[in-house]
C-alpha positions as CSV (number, residue, x, y, z in Angstrom):
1,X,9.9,69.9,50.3
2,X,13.0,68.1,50.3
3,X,12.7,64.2,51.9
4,X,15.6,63.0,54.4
5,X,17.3,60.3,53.7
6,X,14.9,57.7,55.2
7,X,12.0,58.9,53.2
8,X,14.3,59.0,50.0
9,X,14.8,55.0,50.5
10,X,11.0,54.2,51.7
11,X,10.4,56.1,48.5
12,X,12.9,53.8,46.3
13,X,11.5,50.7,47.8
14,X,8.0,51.8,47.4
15,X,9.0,52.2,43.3
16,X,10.7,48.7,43.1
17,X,7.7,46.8,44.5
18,X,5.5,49.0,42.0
19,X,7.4,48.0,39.0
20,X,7.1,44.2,39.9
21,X,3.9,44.7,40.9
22,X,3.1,45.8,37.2
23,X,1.7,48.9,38.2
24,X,1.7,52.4,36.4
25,X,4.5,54.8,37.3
26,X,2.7,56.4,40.4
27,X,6.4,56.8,41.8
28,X,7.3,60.1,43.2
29,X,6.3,62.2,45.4
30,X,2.8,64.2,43.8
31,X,1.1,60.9,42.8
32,X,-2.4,62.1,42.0
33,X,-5.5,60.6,42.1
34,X,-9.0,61.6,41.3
35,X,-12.1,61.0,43.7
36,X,-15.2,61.2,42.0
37,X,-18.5,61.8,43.5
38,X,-22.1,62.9,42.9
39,X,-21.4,65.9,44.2
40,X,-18.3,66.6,42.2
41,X,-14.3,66.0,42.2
42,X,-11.6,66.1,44.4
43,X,-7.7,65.9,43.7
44,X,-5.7,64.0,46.2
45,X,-2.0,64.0,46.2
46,X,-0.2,61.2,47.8
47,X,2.1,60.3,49.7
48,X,4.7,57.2,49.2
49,X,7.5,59.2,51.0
50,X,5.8,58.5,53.8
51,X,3.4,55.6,53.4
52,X,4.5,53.6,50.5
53,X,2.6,50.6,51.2
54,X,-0.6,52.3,52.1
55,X,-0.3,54.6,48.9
56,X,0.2,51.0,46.7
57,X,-2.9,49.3,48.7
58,X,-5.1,52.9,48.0
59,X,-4.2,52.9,44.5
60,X,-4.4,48.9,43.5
61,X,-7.8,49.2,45.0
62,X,-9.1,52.6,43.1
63,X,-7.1,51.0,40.3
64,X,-9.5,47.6,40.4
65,X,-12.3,49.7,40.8
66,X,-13.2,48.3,44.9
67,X,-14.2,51.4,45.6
68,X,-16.7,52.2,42.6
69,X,-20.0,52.6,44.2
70,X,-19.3,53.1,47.5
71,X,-20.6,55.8,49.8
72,X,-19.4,58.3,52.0
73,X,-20.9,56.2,55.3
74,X,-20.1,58.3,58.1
75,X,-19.9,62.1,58.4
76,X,-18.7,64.0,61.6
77,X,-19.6,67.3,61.3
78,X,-16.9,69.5,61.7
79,X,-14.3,67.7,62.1
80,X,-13.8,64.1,59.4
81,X,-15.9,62.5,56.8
82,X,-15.7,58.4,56.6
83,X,-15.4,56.3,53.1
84,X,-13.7,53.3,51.6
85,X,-16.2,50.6,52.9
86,X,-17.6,47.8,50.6
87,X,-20.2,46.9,52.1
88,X,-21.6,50.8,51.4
89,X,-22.7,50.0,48.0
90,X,-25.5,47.3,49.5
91,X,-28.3,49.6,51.6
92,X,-29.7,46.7,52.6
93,X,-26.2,46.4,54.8
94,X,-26.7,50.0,56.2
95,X,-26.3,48.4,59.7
96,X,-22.5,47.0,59.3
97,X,-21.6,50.5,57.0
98,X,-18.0,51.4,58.9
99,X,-16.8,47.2,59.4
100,X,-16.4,46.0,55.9
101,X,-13.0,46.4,54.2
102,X,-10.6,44.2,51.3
103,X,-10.5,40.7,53.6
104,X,-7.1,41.7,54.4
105,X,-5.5,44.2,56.8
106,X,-2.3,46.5,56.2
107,X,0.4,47.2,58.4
108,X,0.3,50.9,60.0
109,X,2.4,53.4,58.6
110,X,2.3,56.2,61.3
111,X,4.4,59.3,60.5
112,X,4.9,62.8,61.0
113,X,2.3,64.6,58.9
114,X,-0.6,66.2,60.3
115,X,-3.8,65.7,60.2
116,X,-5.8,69.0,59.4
117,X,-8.0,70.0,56.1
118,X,-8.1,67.8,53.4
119,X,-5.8,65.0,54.4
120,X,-6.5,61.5,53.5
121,X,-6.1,59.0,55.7
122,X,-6.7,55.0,57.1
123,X,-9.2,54.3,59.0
124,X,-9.4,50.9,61.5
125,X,-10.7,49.4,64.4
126,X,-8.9,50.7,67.3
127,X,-5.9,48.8,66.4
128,X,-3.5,51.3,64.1
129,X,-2.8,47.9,61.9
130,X,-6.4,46.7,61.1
131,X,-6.6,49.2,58.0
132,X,-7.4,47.5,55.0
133,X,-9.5,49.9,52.7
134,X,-11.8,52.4,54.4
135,X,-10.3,55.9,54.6
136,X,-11.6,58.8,56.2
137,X,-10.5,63.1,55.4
138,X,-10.4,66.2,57.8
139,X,-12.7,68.4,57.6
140,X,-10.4,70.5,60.2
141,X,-7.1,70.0,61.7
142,X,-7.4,66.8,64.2
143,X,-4.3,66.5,66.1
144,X,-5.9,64.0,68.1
145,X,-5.5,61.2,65.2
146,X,-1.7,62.2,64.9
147,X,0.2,59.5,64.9
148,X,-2.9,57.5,65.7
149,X,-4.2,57.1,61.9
150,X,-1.7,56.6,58.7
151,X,-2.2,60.2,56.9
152,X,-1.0,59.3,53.0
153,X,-2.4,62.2,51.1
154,X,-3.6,65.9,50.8
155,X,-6.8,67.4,49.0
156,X,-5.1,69.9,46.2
157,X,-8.3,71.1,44.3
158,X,-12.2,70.1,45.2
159,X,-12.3,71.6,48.7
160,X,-15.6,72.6,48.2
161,X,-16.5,69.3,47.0
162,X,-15.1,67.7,50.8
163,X,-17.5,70.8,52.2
164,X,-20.4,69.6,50.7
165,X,-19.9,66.4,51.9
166,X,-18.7,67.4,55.4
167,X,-22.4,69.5,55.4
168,X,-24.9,66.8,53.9
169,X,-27.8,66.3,56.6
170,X,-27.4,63.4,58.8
171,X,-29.1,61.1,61.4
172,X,-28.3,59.2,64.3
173,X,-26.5,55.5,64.5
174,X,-27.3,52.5,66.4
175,X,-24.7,54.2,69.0
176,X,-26.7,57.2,69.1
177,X,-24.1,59.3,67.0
178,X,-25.5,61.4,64.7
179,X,-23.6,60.7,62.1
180,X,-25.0,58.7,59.1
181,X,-26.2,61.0,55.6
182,X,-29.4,60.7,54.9
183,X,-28.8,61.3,51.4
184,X,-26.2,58.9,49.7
185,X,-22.9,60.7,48.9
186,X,-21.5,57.7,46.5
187,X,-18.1,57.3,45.5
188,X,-18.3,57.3,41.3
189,X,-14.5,56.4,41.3
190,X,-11.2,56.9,42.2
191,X,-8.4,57.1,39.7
192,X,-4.9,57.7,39.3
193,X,-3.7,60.9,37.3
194,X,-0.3,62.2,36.0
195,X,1.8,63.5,38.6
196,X,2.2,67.0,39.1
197,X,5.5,68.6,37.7
């Protein structure tokens, strides 16, 4: 894929504030990272070409471990599974699962890429700059959060790892939604990993 000429200097911005930032050489285009869950792996790649500060947020929070022990809170079957949220790992908070996040909120980054299998994506609160950690991934192209939701990454191996997770049982919401596991799908941890070639 080649990048045009604004992606190429998103991209090169994206690497300097990396490198002051401290952080590990995540720089090109095919950062990796590994989600791990009880119900196996998935390989993300990511995308700073297009969302270079969402890809830094996603990684300096796997990187601090925020997102060790969270769950998979919401599952739409058919269509996206919902993750990312803090206050997931406390079942005694069950009733605020889908409003917790990092105290802070991120600026949208709303591109081109669509949103169908496997890509990784912000989630908010109506408002496309109220992201802050929870993410959500297709289970099926949605065109209907193009351009809506900040799409920064791609599933590359695990799919049927998302399936699973995409066909755990689940039971209706406050809302009436039908839409909360009733078995935990926990986030073990999400890592960065070598670029590919």
């Amino acid at each position: 894929m080649s990048l045009s000429s604004a992606d190429m200097t998103s991209l090169r911005l994206f690497q300097i504030v990396w490198i002051l930032a401290g952080m590990p050489a995540l720089l090109s285009a095919g950062a990796m990272v590994t989600l791990e869950t009880n119900l196996g792996a998935m390989r993300f790649e990511l995308w700073p070409e297009v969302a270079p500060k969402t890809v830094a947020n996603f990684v300096k929070l796997a990187e601090s471990g925020f997102y060790d022990g969270t769950a998979f809170h919401r599952v739409i079957r058919g269509r996206v599974v919902y993750g990312g949220d803090p206050l997931s790992k406390d079942s005694d908070q069950a009733s605020n699962w889908g409003n917790g996040g990092p105290g802070y909120s991120i600026q949208a980054e709303l591109n081109e890429r669509k949103h169908e299998f496997g890509v990784l994506s912000m989630d908010h609160n109506g408002n496309p700059n109220s992201a802050g950690s929870r993410f959500l991934i297709c289970l099926a192209p949605s065109p209907n959060l193009n351009r809506r939701y900040t799409a920064f990454g791609k599933l590359v191996s695990g799919s049927e790892v998302l399936r699973k997770i995409g066909k755990v049982p689940v039971k209706a919401i406050a809302s009436g939604e039908r839409s909360r596991p009733t078995r935990r799908v926990a986030v073990e941890s999400i890592r960065s990993v070598e670029s590919r070639p």
